[in-house]
C-alpha angles and dihedrals in degrees: 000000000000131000107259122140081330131068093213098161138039112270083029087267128040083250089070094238088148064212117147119185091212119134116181102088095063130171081258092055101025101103080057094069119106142150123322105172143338126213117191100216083175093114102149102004144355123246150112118330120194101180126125103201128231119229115203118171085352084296103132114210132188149114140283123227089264094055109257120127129218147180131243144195095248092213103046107018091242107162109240100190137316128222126206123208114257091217136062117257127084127194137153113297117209102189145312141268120233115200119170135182115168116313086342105101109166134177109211113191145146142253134165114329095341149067119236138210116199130176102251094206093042109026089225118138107254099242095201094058109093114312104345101319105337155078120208109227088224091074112119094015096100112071111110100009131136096206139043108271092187084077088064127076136253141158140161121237095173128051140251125234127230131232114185103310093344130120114192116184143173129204135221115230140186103273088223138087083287098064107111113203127316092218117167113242142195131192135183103258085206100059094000084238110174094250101172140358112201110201113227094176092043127227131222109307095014119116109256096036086110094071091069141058109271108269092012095129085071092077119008115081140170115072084132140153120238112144098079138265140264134206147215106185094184085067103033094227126132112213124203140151120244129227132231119276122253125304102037097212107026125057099176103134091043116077119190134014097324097216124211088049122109088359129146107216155173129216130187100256093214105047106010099239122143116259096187132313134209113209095209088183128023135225084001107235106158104052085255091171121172102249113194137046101261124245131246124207154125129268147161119258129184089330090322134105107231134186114224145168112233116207124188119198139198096260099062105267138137114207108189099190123178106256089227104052114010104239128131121259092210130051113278119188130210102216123181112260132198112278103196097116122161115295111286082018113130104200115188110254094231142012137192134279114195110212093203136092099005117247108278091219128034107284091212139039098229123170095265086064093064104124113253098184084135136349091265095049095055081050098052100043093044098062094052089030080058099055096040119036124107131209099234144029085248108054105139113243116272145183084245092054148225143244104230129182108212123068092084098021164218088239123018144204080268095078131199143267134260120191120193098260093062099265111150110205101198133173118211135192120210097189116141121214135195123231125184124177134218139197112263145050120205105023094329093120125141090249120113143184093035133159124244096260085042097054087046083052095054096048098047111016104029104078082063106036098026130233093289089043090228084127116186128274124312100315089053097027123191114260093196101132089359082154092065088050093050141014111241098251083061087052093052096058096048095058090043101051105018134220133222108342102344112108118239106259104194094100097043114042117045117255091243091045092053081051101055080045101054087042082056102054086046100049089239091114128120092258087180086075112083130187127182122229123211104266084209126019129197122287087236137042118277085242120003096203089051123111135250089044113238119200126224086224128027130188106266092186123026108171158123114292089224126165116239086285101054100262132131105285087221128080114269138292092087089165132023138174128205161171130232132185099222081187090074097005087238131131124252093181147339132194144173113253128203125016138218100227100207079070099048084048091063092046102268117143120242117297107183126211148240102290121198102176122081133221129261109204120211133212093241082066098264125132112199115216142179129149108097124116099252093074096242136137117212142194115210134196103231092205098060100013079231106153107245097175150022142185129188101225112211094240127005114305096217092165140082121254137236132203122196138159125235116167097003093305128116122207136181116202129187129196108245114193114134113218096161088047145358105005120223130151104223135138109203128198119205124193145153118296114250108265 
């Protein structure tokens, strides 16, 4: 299934190119494109959407903001039919899965703790798969477990892939002591059977078991992979990229390299057995994820055409690995790294630098970066700049804090493009942000007296939104008057169920204990009731074979670096897109992509900003892009990089597009939801005016 005048996969191939042949909307014609249609996905509320559709047959298919997926008439936007989950949880979906086999069309997608199967001509649930309908995502996480790991939550935001009748699939977990295993799991899209469970955190006999303390597998989670799939059917080889282990920030409890975390890997599609993995960063302390699906494709080497996996990090970094072996085409060294690490705390001694292609951000927030946008703002960033930075991307995690590159960036979930010829197109964030550690996991916290909600808040809130519950920008949003926001009903499911990348908390936390919680984020709690927190916890959990996992330090403060506006506290670029030969690992171009217009209107050049879409490259030499914080779509030559159209979305356009042909049309459609800005709910298709 190739992408053709459909976009039948997500990523447009099962390679992942984000590559489409079509030809019609050209960098001639392209200032003749405008609205097709427009489909208001927005049922039960407006927000952010994150989905790039699928088109099979010109048939479009994706999800709303409440987590319900639908079908469209590719060519006019005409809703076909809409299907709602038939189970509570809600998260961010990021696109569907097609199988067919016969008569029998099927969307499989997720939402909240399940798989669904849903008739792709009907929109009815498909009764036979699973139980009616549904498989439940904590399927094949129990063996050898001490606790029940259907209390814990877990979701999917990207989706599988599907080889034959197989369905492999990764998960998205808390990033903190709750989060029960990231296994990699494959059901039968047919019956939703349970077929294979590959271990990421090994168990006992299994390679990598070593890496760990023994037994740590009981109650440490997470190592998942969330970012999406990739694969090579010839083969018959899946390809992802793997997430730090639980805790992010504090490793305390395990000991060694922790493979098979942050990690790019391959696994056999049929039976789940390795083929071969590549740790890009060991014992995992900064949350250094891979964030997007990785990238297959074809390119020449030394005189020989080889076929590789491409893998872009959050750091910044592009690993070109041969798809065979798992080796890296280019030179990668192993350099010493600080090890002084919080106390109980056990850093690597060393780590890799990749030589090419060179990072596409600054690896490393140095004095010369402080932002200058005006006087007060170099005074403003360089005092906090002086009792926080830190001398190298590695510095372990402390109570003083660090400057770290990562959370938003440099690469994101939207994922890059591939064309035929090796040319990577890659966005890329360069947005610092400060983390500080504290003692104390659970409610340990340095904070007494405390009341009773406070003390809940800490313990389970805090590491997110921080202790003063400002958060940190949309995806750790402030709860300060959250009351006058919401009404508490609203808050409580919310916490019960959870939204975007908040956990759902009803099977972790006690109903009376999310309450005191709620009374005290709207000032309605008993104040008169008092608790005392611990002023110093142990350097090491209370029982490190407990679970839920607490570690001895926790992040205090997780946010933006900002100056005293709001702004990126660096020196611009905050956002950049590029393109890079993987032939030779050299650049061809970089720019900065999005503005924030109140700056251009002073005079400043163009900044860019974080960006979270990907691109998706044509074959008319056109490479389709949204995502940046300025709301706007853009068309860009990938030749020059030169901007040769724009569009002002009516609300953020955080996903990746998609471009397709039905009737001789071809159209190009964007999910526009806001989320940093204005919400909406609307997927918008753009093509040539009618001569």
């Amino acid at each position: 299934m190739q992408t053709g005048n459909d976009y039948p996969v997500y990523g447009g191939n099962k390679y992942g190119n984000r590559y489409s042949p079509l030809k019609q909307i050209t960098a001639a014609n392209v200032k003749n494109l405008e609205v097709a249609w427009m489909y208001d996905a927005a049922t039960t509320r407006k927000g952010a959407i994150q989905c790039q559709p699928i088109v099979v047959n010109g048939v479009l298919y994706a999800t709303t903001p409440d987590g319900k997926v639908f079908a469209l008439d590719g060519a006019t936007g005409k809703e076909l039919w809409k299907f709602t989950p038939t189970a509570p949880g809600t998260n961010q979906n990021r696109g569907v899965m097609y199988w067919e086999n016969g008569s029998d069309k099927r969307i499989i997608y997720t939402m909240g703790p399940n798989i669904y199967a849903v008739n792709a001509q009907t929109g009815q649930g498909v009764q036979t798969f699973g139980t009616a309908g549904r498989v439940d995502l904590h399927e094949g996480l129990q063996t050898n477990l001490d606790y029940d790991v259907t209390k814990y939550g877990i979701t999917a935001t990207s989706p599988g892939v599907i080889y034959k009748n197989i369905l492999i699939i990764g998960s998205s977990l808390p990033e903190t002591g709750d989060a029960i295993p990231g296994h990699i799991r494959a059901f039968d899209v047919v019956t939703g059977k349970l077929l294979w469970v590959f271990h990421t955190i090994p168990q006992p006999g299994e390679f990598g078991y070593d890496t760990w303390p023994k037994d740590a597998y009981k109650n440490i989670g997470a190592t998942n992979s969330w970012s999406g799939m990739v694969l090579d059917e010839k083969r018959g080889a899946v390809y992802f990229g793997t997430g730090s282990p639980a805790s992010d920030f504090y490793g305390g409890a395990r000991e060694g390299a922790n493979l098979f975390a942050t990690c790019i890997m391959s696994l056999n599609a049929t039976t789940g057995k390795m083929n071969w993995y590549y740790q890009t960063i060991h014992h995992d302390m900064w949350d250094r994820d891979h964030p997007c699906p990785p990238n297959l494709t074809t390119i020449m080497h030394n005189g020989k055409k080889v076929d590789v996996v491409v893998q872009a990090t959050k750091d910044g970094l592009v690993y070109i690995l041969d798809r065979d072996k798992g080796t890296s085409l280019f030179p990668v060294v192993e350099r010493p790294v600080p090890t002084n690490g919080l106390p109980g705390e056990h850093p690597y001694a060393t780590q890799k630098y990749p030589t090419l292609p060179a990072p596409f951000v600054r690896q490393m927030y140095t004095e010369k970066d402080i932002s200058d946008l005006t006087p007060e703002t170099y005074a403003y960033v360089k005092e906090r700049y002086d009792k926080i930075h830190s001398d190298n991307k590695f510095t372990p995690p402390s109570t003083t804090g660090t400057l770290l590159f990562g959370y938003s960036g440099g690469a994101e979930w939207g994922g890059n493009a591939i064309d035929p010829s090796g040319i990577l197109y890659q966005t890329g964030n360069e947005d610092p942000w400060e983390l500080i550690m504290a003692p104390g996991g659970g409610g340990n916290r340095p904070q007494a007296p405390v009341t009773p909600g406070n003390a809940l808040y800490l313990a389970n809130c805090a590491s997110c939104h921080g202790t003063d519950r400002r958060g940190s920008g949309p995806e750790q949003p402030s709860l300060v008057n959250i009351g006058i926001k919401y009404k508490v009903d609203e808050i409580k499911t919310i916490v019960a169920s959870g939204r975007a990348r908040m956990p759902a908390f009803a099977a972790i936390i006690p109903e009376a204990d999310r309450d005191k919680i709620i009374s005290f984020l709207t000032g309605t709690e008993n104040t008169t009731e008092r608790v005392t927190a611990p002023v110093v916890a142990s350097t090491t959990p209370v029982n490190p074979r407990a679970f839920p996992y607490q570690p001895a330090y926790a992040s205090s403060s997780w946010r933006r670096f900002t100056d005293q506006n709001g702004y990126p506290g660096i020196k611009p670029p905050w956002g950049t897109f590029s393109a890079i030969n993987l032939n030779t690992g050299k650049y061809l171009w970089k720019i900065p992509l999005g503005e924030f217009p109140e700056l251009t209107k002073k005079g400043v050049p163009i900044t860019g900003t974080v960006i979270y879409g990907g691109p998706v490259v044509t074959g008319s030499g056109l490479i389709f892009i949204g995502g940046t914080k300025d709301e706007r779509f853009r068309a860009i030559d990938k030749k020059t990089g030169k901007i040769v159209w724009e569009y002002q979305l009516p609300a953020g356009g955080l996903a990746t597009p998609v471009t397709y042909m039905v009737n001789g049309k071809q159209y190009v459609v964007i999910a526009a939801g806001g989320g940093r800005g204005p919400k909406a709910g609307n997927y918008i298709a753009f093509a040539l005016k009618q001569p």
